[in-house]
C-alpha positions as CSV (number, residue, x, y, z in Angstrom):
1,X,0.5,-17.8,-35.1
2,X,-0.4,-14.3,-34.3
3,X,-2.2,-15.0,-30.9
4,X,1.7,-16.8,-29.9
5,X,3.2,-14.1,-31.0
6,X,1.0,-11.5,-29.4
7,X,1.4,-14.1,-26.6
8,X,5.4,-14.1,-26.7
9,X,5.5,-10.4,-27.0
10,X,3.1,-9.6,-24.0
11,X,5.2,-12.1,-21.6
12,X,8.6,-10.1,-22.8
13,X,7.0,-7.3,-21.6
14,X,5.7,-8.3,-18.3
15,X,8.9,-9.5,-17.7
16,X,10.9,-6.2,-18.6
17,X,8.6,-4.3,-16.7
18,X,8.5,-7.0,-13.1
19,X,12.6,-6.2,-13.8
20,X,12.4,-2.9,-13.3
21,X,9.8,-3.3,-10.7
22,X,12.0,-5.1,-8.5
23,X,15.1,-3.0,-8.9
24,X,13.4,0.0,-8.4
25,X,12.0,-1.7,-5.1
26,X,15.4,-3.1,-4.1
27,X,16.4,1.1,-4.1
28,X,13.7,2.4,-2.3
29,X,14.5,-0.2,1.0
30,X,18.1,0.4,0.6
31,X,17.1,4.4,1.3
32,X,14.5,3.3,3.7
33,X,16.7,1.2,6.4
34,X,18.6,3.9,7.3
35,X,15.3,5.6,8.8
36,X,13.4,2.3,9.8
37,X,14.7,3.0,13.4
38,X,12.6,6.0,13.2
39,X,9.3,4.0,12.7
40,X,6.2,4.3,15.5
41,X,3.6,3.1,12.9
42,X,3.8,0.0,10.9
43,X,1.8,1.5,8.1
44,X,4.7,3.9,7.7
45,X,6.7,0.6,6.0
46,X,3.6,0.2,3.7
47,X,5.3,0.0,0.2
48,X,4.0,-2.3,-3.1
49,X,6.5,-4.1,-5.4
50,X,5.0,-7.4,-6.1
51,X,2.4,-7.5,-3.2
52,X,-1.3,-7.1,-3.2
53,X,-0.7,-3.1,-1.5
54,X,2.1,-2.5,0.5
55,X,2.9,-5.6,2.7
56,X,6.1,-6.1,0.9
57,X,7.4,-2.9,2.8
58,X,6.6,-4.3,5.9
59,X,8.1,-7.1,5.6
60,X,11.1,-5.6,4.9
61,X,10.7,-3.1,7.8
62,X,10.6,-6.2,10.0
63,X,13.0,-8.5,8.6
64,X,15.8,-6.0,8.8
65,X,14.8,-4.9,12.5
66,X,14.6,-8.3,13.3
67,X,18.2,-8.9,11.5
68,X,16.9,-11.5,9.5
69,X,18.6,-12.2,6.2
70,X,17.4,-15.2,4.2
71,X,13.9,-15.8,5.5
72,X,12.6,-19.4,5.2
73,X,9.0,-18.6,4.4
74,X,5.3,-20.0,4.0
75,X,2.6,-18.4,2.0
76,X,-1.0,-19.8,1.5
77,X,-3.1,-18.6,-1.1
78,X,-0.8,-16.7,-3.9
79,X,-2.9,-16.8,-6.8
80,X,-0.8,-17.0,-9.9
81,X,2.2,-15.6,-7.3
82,X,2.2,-12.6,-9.6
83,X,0.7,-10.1,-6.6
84,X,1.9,-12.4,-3.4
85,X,3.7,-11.1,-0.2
86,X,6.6,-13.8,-0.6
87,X,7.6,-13.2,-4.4
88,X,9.7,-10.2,-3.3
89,X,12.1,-11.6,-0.5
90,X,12.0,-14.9,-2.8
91,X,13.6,-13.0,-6.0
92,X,16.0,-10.4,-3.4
93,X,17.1,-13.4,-1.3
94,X,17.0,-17.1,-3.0
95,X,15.8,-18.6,0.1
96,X,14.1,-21.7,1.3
97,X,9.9,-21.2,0.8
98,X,6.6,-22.8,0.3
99,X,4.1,-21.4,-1.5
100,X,0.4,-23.2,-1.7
101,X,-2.6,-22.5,-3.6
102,X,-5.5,-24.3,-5.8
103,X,-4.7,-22.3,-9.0
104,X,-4.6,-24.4,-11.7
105,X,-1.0,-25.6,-13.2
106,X,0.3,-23.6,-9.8
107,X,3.7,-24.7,-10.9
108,X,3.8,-23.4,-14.4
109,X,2.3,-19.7,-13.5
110,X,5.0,-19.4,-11.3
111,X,8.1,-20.9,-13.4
112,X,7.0,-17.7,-16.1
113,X,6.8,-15.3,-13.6
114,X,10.2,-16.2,-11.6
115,X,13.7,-18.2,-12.2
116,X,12.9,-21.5,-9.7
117,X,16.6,-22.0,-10.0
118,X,17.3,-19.0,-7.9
119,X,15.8,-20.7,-4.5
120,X,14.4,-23.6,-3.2
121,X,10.4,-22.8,-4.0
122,X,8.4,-25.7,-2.7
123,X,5.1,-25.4,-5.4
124,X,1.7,-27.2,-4.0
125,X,-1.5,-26.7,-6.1
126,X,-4.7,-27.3,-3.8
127,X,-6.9,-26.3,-1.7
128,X,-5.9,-25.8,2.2
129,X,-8.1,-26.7,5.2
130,X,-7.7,-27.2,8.6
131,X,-7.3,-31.1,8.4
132,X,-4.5,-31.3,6.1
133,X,-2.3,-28.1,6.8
134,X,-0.4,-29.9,9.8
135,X,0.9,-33.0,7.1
136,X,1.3,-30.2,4.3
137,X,4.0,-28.3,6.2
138,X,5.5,-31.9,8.5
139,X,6.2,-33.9,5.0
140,X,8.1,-30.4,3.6
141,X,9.9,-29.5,6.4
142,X,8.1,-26.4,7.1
143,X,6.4,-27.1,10.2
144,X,9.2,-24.8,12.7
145,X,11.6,-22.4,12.5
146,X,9.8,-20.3,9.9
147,X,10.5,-16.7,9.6
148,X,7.5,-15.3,7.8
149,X,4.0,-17.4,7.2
150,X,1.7,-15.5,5.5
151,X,-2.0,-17.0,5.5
152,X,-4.6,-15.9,2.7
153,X,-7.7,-17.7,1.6
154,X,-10.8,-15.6,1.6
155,X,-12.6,-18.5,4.1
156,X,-11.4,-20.8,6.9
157,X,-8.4,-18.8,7.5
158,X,-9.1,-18.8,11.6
159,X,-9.7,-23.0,11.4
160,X,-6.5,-23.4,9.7
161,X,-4.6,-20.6,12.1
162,X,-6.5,-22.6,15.0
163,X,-4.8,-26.1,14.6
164,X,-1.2,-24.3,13.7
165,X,1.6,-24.9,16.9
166,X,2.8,-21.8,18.8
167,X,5.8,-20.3,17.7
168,X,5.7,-21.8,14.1
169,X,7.3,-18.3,12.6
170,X,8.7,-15.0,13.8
171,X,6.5,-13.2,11.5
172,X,3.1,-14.0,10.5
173,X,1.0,-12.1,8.4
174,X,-3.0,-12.7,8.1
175,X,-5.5,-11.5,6.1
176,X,-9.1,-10.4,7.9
177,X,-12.2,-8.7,7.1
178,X,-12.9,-5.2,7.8
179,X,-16.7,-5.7,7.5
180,X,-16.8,-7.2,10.7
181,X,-15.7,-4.4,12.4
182,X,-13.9,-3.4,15.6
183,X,-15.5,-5.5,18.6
184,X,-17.2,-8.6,16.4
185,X,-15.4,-12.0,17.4
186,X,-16.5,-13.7,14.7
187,X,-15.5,-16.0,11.6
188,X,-17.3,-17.8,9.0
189,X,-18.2,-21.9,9.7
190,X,-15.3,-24.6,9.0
191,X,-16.0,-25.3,5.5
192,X,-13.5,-27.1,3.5
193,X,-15.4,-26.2,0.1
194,X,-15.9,-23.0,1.5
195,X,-16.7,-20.1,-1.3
196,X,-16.9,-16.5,-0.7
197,X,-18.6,-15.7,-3.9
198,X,-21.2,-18.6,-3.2
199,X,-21.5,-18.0,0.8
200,X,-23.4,-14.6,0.0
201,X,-23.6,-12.6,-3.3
202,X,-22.3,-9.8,-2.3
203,X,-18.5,-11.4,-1.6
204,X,-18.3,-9.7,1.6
205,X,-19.1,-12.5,3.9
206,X,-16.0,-14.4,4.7
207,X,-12.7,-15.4,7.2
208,X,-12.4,-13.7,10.3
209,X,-12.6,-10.3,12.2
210,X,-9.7,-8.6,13.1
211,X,-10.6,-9.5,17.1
212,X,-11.2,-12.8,16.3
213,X,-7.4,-12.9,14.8
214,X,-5.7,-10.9,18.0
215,X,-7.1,-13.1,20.4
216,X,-6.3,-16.8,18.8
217,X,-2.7,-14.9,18.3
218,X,-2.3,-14.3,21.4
219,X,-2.7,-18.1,23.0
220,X,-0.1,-18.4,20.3
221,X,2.5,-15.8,21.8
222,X,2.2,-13.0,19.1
223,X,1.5,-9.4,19.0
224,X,-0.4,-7.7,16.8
225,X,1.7,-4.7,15.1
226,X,-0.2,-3.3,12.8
227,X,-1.7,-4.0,9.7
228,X,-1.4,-2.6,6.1
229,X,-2.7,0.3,4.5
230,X,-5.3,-1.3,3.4
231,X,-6.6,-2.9,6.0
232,X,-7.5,-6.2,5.4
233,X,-3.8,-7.7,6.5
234,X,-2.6,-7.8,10.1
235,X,0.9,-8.4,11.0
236,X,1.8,-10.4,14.2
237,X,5.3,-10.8,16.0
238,X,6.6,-13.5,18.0
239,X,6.4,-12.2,22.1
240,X,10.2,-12.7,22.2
241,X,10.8,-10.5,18.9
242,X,8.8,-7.7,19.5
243,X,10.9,-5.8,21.9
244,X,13.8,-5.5,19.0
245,X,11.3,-3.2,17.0
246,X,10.8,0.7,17.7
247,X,6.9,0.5,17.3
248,X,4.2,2.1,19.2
249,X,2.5,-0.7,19.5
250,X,-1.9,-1.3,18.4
251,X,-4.5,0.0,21.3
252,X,-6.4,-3.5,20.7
253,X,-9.4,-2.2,22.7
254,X,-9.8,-0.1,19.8
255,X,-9.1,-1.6,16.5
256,X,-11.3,1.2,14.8
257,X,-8.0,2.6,12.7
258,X,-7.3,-1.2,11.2
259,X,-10.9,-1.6,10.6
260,X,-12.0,1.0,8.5
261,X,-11.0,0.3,4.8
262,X,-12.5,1.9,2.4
263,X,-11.9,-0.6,-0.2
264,X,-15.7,-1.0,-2.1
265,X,-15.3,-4.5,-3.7
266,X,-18.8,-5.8,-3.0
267,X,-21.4,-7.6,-5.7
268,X,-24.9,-7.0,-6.0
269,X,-27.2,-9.8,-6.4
270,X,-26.4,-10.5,-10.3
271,X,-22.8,-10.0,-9.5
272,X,-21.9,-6.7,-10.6
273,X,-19.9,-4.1,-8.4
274,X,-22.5,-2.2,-6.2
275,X,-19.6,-0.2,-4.5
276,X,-20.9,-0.3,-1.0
277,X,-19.1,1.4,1.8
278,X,-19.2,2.1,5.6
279,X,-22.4,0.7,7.5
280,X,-23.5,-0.4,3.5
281,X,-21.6,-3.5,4.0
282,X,-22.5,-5.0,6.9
283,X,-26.0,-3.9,6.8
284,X,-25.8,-6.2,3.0
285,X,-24.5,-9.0,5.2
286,X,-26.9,-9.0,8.2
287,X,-28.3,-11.8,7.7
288,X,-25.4,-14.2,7.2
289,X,-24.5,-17.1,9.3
290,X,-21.1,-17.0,11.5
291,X,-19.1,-18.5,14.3
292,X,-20.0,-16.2,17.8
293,X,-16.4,-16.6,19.2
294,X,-17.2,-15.0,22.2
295,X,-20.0,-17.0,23.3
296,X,-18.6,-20.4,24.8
297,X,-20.9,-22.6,23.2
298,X,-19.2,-21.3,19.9
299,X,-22.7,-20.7,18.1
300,X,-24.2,-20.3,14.2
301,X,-25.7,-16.7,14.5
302,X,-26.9,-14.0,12.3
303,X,-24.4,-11.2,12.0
304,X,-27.8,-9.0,13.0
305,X,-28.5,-10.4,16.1
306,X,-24.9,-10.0,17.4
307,X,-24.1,-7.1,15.7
């Protein structure tokens, strides 16, 4: 009885606080959009309400300046949706959205954290790979006219990305991995059970570079625009859409400014925090095995031998 109502009490709580989380959120874009016209830097949107950092102020930098109101949305890989880059527009607009991930009882997390009644939330717990993405969004009527599709999994992001159609959303958000670096054209090895933890200790060795990203984007008609705070999520516009924002727009022959994060998340060998930075973390990850984009034959390498 007491672990329920210690239980009971903490979820009151969280939910008090997310409240005043959201309206406090809700003011500070409604001050915002009057100077999002100002904007040269997409960082400059950066702002956290229920996101990991400060996508969520993005994409409310771009959905106004693209005049979209009720976004129909896909996100892959939300956790618990707690910290997600969807939960936010979901809960301010009611809209149409998919969310995916292989947290267990998906559906339940999220009915606690918000009110499904509020918009048309498509829930699917499991795990995504690049051979059943395509029937995932076909049979839920996500597979076109998407305005933001957010893509997270810590591993085959670029194989899932790779089999996607052009033009599938006006906004598309993707996370990447700063280790790699500026000039690295790299990603990890299609694996559907693919584990970031398991694929080296050290938790550092996983999805794509940041080069990798902009190039496969581009076949696809995007732009890159800019990337979080953080570092680790890039933000793409459709070809067609980016002329209706303000930006000053990525030098992609030097990514060095969206590849230097200073987030110090690495494990040591018995999996505590070693809090490597800089150099430290690719020098850990030397000698693990990825995808050489740029050579033709698509080759297993060392990082060392390309680096």
């Amino acid at each position: 009885m007491i672990n329920f109502i210690k239980n009971y009490l903490s979820e009151i709580i969280s939910r008090s606080n997310d409240r005043n989380i959201f309206a406090i959120g809700s003011s500070h874009f409604s001050i915002m959009r009057q100077y999002y016209p100002e904007i040269k830097n997409l960082s400059d949107a950066d702002y956290k309400v229920f996101s990991q950092t400060g996508e969520d102020g993005i994409i409310d930098y771009l959905l106004y300046s693209l005049n979209i109101k009720v976004p129909k949305f896909v996100e892959i890989g939300v956790g618990d949706y707690r910290e997600s880059n969807t939960r936010y527009i979901f809960q301010k607009n009611c809209p149409k959205g998919l969310i995916i991930d292989k947290n267990k009882n998906l559906e339940k997390k999220v009915s606690k954290i918000v009110k499904l009644w509020k918009g048309d939330l498509t829930i699917i717990e499991t795990a995504v790979t690049s051979e059943n993405i395509l029937h995932i969004l076909n049979s839920n009527d996500f597979d076109n006219n998407l305005d933001v599709f957010s893509l997270d999994v810590d591993g085959i992001d670029y194989w899932i990305l790779k089999v996607l159609p052009e033009k599938l959303s006006k906004i598309v958000i993707l996370e990447y991995n700063p280790t790699f670096g500026t000039n690295l054209e790299v990603t990890i090895p299609n694996l559907n059970d693919f584990d970031r933890k398991k694929y080296h200790y050290s938790s550092l060795c996983y999805g794509a570079s940041l080069q990798a990203l902009i190039k496969l984007m581009n076949k696809k008609k995007y732009v890159f625009v800019g990337s979080n705070i953080a570092c680790f999520n890039a933000f793409f516009v459709l070809e067609s859409e980016v002329k209706k924002l303000n930006l000053t727009l990525p030098d992609i022959n030097d990514l060095t400014k969206y590849t230097t994060s200073y987030i110090r998340d690495s494990r040591s060998i018995d999996g505590k925090l070693n809090y490597l930075s800089g150099k430290q973390k690719l020098k850990e990850i030397e000698n693990c095995e990825v995808i050489d984009l740029s050579n033709p034959e698509k080759k297993l390498v060392k990082i060392k031998d390309i680096y």
